[in-house]
C-alpha positions as CSV (number, residue, x, y, z in Angstrom):
1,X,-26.9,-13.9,58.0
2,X,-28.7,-12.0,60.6
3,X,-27.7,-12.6,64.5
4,X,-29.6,-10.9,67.6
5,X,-27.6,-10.2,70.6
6,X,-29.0,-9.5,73.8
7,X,-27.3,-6.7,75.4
8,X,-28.9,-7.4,78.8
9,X,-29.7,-9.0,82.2
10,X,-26.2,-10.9,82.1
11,X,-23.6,-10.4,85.5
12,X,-21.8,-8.7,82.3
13,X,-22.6,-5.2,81.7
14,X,-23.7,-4.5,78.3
15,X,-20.8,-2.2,77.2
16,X,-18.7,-5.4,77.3
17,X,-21.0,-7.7,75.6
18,X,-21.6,-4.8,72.9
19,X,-17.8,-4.8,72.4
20,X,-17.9,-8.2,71.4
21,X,-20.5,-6.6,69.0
22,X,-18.1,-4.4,67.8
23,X,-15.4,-7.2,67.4
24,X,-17.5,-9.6,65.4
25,X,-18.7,-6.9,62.7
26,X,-15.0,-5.6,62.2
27,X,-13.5,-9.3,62.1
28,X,-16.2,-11.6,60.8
29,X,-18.2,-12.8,57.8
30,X,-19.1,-9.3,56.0
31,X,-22.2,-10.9,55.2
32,X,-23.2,-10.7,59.1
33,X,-25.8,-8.4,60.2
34,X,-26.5,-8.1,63.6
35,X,-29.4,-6.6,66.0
36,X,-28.4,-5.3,69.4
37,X,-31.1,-5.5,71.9
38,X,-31.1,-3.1,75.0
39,X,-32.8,-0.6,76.7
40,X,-33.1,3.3,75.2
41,X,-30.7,4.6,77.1
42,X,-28.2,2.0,76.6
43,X,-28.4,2.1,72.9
44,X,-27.9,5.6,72.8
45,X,-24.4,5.5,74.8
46,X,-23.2,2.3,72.9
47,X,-24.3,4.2,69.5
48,X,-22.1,6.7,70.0
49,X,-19.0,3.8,70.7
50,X,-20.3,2.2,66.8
51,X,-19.8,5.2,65.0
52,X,-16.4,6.1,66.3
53,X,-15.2,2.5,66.3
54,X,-16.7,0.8,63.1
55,X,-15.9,1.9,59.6
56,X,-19.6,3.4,57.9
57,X,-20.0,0.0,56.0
58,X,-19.6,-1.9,59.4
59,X,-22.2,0.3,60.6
60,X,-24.0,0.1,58.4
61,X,-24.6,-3.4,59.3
62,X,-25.1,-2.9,62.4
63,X,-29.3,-2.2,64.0
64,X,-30.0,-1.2,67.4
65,X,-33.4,-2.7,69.1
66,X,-35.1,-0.9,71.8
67,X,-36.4,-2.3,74.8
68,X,-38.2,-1.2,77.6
69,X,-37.1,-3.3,80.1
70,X,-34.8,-7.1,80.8
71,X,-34.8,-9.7,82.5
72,X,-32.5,-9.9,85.2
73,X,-30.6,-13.1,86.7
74,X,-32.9,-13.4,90.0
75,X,-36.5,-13.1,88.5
76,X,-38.6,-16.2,88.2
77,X,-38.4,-17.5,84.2
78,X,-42.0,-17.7,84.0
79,X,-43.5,-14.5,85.6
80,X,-40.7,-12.3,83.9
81,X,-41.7,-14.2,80.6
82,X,-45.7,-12.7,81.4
83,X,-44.7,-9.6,82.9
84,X,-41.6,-8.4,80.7
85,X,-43.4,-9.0,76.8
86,X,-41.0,-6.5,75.6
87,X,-37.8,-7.1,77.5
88,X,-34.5,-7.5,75.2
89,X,-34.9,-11.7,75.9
90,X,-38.1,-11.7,74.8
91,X,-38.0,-9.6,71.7
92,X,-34.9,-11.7,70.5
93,X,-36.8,-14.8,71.2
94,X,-39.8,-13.2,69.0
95,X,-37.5,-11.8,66.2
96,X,-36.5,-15.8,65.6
97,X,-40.0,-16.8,65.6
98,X,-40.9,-14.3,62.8
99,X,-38.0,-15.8,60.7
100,X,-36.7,-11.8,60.9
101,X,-33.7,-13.3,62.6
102,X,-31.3,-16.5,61.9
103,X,-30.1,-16.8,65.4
104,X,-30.5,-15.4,68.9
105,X,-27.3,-15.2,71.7
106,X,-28.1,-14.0,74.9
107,X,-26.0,-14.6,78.4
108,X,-29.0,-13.6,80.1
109,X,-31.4,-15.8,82.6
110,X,-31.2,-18.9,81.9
111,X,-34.3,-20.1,82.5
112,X,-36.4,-17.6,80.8
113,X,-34.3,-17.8,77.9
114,X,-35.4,-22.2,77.6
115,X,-39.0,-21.5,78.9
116,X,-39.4,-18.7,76.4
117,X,-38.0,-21.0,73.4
118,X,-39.9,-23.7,74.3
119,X,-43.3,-21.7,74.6
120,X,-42.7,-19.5,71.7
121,X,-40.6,-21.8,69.4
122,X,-40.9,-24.8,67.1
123,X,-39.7,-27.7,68.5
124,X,-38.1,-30.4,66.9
125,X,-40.3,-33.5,65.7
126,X,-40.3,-36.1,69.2
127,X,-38.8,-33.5,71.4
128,X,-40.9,-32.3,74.2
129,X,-38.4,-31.2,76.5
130,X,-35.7,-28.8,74.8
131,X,-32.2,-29.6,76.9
132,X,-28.7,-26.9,76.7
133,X,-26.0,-28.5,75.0
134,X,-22.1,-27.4,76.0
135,X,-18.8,-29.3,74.4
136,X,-16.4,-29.9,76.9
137,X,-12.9,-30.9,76.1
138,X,-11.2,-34.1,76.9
139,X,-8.3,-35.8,76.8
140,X,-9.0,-37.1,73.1
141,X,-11.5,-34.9,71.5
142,X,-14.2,-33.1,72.7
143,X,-17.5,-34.3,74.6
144,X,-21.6,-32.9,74.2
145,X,-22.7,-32.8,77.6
146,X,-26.7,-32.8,77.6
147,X,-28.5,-31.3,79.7
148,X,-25.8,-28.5,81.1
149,X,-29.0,-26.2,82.7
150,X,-32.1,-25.9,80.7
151,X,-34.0,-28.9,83.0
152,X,-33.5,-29.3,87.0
153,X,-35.1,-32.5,86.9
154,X,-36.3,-34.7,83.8
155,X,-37.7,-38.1,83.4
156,X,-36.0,-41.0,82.1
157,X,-37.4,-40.8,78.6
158,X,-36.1,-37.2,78.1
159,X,-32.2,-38.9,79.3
160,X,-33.4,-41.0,76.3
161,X,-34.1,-38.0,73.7
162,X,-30.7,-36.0,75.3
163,X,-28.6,-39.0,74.2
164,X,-29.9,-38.9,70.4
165,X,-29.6,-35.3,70.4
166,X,-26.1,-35.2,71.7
167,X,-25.4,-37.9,69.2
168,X,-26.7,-36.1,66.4
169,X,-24.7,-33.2,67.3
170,X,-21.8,-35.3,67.1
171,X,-22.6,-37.0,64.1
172,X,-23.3,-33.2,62.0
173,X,-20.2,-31.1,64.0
174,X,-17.5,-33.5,64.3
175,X,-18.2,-36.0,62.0
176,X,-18.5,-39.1,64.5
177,X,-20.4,-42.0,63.0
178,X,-21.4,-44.1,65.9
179,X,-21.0,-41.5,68.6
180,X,-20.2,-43.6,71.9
181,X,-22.8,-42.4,74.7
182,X,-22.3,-42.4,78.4
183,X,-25.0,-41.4,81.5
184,X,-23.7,-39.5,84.0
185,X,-23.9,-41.6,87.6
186,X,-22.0,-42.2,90.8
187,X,-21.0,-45.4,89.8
188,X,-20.4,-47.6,87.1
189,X,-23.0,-51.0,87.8
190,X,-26.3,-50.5,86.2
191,X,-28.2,-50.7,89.3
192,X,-26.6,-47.5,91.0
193,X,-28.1,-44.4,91.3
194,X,-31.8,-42.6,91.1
195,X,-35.0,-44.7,89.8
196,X,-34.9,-42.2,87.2
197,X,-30.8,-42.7,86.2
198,X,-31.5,-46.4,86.6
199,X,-34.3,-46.8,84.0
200,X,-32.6,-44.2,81.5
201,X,-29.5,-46.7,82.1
202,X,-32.8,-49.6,80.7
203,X,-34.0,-47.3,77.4
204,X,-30.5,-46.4,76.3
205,X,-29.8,-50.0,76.5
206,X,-32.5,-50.9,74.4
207,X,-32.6,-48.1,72.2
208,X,-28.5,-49.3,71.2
209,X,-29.2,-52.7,70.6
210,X,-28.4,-53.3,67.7
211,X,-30.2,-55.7,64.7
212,X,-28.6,-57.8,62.0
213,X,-26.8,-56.0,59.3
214,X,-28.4,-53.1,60.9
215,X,-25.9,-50.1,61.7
216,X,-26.6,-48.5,65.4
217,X,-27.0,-44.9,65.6
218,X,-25.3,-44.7,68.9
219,X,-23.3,-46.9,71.1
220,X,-24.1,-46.9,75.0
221,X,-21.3,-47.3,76.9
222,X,-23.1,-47.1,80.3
223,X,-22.5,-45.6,83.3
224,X,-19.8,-43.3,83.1
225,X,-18.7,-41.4,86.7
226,X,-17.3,-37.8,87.2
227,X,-13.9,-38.7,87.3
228,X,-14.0,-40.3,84.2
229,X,-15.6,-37.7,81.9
230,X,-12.8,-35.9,80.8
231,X,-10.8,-39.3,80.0
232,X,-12.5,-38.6,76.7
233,X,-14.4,-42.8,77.0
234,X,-17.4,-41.3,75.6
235,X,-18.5,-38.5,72.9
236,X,-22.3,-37.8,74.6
237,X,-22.4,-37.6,78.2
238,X,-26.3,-37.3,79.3
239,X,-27.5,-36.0,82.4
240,X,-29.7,-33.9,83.8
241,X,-29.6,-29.9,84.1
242,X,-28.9,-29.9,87.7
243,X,-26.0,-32.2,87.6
244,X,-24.6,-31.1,84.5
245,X,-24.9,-27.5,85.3
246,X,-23.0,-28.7,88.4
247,X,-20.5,-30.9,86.9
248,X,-19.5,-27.8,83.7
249,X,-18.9,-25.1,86.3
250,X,-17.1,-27.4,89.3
251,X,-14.4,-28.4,85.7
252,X,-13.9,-24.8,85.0
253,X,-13.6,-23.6,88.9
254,X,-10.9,-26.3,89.0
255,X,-9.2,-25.7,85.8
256,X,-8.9,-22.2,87.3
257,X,-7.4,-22.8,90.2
258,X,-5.0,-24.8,89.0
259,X,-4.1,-22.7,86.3
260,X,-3.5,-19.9,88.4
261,X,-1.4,-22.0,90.9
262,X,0.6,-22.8,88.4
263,X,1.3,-19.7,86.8
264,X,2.5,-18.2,90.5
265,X,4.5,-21.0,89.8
266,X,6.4,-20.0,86.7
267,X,7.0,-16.9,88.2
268,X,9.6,-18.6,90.3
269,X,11.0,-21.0,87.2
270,X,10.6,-18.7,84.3
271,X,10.8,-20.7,80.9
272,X,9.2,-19.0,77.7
273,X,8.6,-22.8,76.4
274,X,7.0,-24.3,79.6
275,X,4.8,-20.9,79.5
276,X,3.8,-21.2,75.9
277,X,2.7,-24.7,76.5
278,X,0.8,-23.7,79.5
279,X,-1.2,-21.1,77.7
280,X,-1.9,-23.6,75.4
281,X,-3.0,-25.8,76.8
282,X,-5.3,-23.1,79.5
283,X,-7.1,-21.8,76.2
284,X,-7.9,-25.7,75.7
285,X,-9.9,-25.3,78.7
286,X,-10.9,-21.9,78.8
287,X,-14.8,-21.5,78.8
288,X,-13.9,-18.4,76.4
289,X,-13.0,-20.0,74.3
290,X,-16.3,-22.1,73.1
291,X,-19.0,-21.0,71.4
292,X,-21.7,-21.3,74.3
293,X,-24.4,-23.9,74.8
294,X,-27.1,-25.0,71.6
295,X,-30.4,-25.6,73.2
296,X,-31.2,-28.7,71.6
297,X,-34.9,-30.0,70.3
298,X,-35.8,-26.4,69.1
299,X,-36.1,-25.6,65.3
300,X,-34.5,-22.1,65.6
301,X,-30.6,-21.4,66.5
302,X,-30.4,-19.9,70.0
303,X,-26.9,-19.6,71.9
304,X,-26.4,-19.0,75.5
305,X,-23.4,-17.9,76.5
306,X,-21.9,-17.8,80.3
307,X,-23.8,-15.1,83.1
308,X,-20.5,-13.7,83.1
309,X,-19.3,-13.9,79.5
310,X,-16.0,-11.8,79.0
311,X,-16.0,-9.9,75.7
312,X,-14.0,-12.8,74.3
313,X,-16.4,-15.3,75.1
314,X,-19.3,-13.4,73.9
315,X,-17.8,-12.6,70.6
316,X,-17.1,-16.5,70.2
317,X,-20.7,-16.9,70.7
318,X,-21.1,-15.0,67.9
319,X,-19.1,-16.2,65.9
320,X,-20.1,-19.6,66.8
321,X,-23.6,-18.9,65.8
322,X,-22.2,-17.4,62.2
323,X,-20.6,-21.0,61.6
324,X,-24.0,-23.0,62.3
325,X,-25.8,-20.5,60.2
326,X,-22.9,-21.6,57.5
327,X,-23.1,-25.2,57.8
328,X,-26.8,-25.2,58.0
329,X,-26.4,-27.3,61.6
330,X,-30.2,-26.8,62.4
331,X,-31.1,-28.6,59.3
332,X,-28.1,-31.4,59.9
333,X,-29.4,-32.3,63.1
334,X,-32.9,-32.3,62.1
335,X,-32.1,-34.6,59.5
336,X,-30.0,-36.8,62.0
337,X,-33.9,-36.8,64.1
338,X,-36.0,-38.2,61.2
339,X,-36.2,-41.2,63.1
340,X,-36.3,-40.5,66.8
341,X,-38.3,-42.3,68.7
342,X,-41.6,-40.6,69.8
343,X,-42.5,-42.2,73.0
């Protein structure tokens, strides 16, 4: 399997991302080969760090790409996209439309990285607006939250098309056969919110009605409000990129903070057990832990991980991409798709 990795244009400096590089060719799949992209100079520092740190058959799996420029966090998507043809984004996003590549992970702009995929890419059959997908734990399994970033604003119809592609994603990762989908709202009567929540709320409820002897692809739930997301009373939570952007980082900030307050706390009660459990459950809510968001509705494999991935959340990227190169996931989901609706 061969995975790109763009070294650049994250809040992360590429030494760090490059050591979760390192990490996945000395612990993973040695069938993994992996292309790091980065400027000259960059590569020729971190190619030094590869040969003292990775056996010669590690290394040996191991290409480095050269770029002449990135894409940095602040730059428009679309004139970067024109003006940077051979940035590290952009020749990832090429390698995986050549086929030279299985998958592409970059931490990099966000908004270059779905433009360029959506220009440049196949898109899955009925999907005309590609949407980020992040799993989010609950209290009683984890939750697909579509759209987490890749759209600031959508119509209803493309709440529709989130919902079945969350669903599918269910269906193909954690085996859920009628995948129970909530929209994201401020409250929980059908007539609450935008025009545009309120006649998503209308299509998912006819697009779940089910027929005699018929077996629904999804259940809609309804309306499901902020407070109640993590209560685990749905598997598919749709929304738009704004908001879900929104609602992904405000969890984490909290989870944070709370975390932290109460480790200060066990400093003052010190009990191995109760600090055990507390790790434990922390890494249940860690963002490091998960293997980035899928950007759903394109017919290639692309992973972005956090602007400020540590070296451990970077290197699950990695390894999350290796598992849906594995289980074939692409192909699972497309097969979950055959009969989306094409309106």
């Amino acid at each position: 399997m061969r995975i790109a990795v763009d070294l650049m244009g994250s809040d992360s400096s590429p030494t760090v991302i490059f050591s979760a590089v390192l990490q996945a060719l000395e612990q993973l799949d040695p069938a993994l080969r992996i292309i790091a992209l980065a400027t000259k100079p960059i590569l020729a520092e971190l190619d030094l760090k590869a040969k003292s740190q990775l056996s010669p058959e590690q290394n040996s799996r191991l290409a480095l790409f050269p770029a002449t420029d990135f894409i940095s966090m602040n730059e428009d998507p679309l004139t970067a996209l024109r003006q940077k043809k051979a940035s590290s984004l952009a020749l990832g996003i090429r390698l995986l439309k050549k086929n030279q590549i299985d998958a592409f992970v970059s931490a990099g702009n966000t908004g270059a990285l779905i433009a360029g995929a959506t220009i440049s890419l196949p898109k899955i059959p009925g999907i005309t607006r590609p949407a980020l997908l992040a799993v989010l734990p609950t209290q009683v399994g984890p939750i697909a939250v579509v759209d987490v970033g890749g759209n600031v604003s959508c119509k209803a119809h493309h709440l529709l098309k989130y919902a079945y592609m969350g669903a599918a994603y269910q269906k193909c990762t954690a085996g859920i056969e009628i995948p129970r989908v909530g929209l994201l709202n401020i409250g929980v009567e059908s007539k609450k919110g935008t025009s545009v929540v309120r006649e998503a709320y209308r299509l998912l409820s006819e697009a779940c009605k089910t027929q005699e002897n018929l077996k629904p692809y999804m259940e809609f739930r309804g309306n499901i409000e902020g407070r109640d997301v993590f209560h685990g009373k749905v598997d598919v939570l749709v929304t738009d990129g704004f908001t879900g952007n929104v609602i992904v980082k405000t969890s984490e900030g909290i989870a944070d903070v709370i975390f932290d307050y109460l480790k200060e706390a066990l400093h003052q009660h010190p009990s191995p057990a109760l600090h055990k459990t507390l790790m434990s459950i922390r890494s249940l809510f860690d963002y490091a832990e998960y293997e980035g968001a899928l950007i759903c509705g394109i017919d290639r494999l692309v992973i972005k991980c956090h602007g400020h991935s540590s070296a451990k959340a970077f290197f699950n990227g990695i390894r999350g991409a290796t598992q849906m190169i594995e289980q074939r996931l692409l192909e699972q989901i497309k097969h979950q798709l055959v009969n989306l609706p094409q309106s």
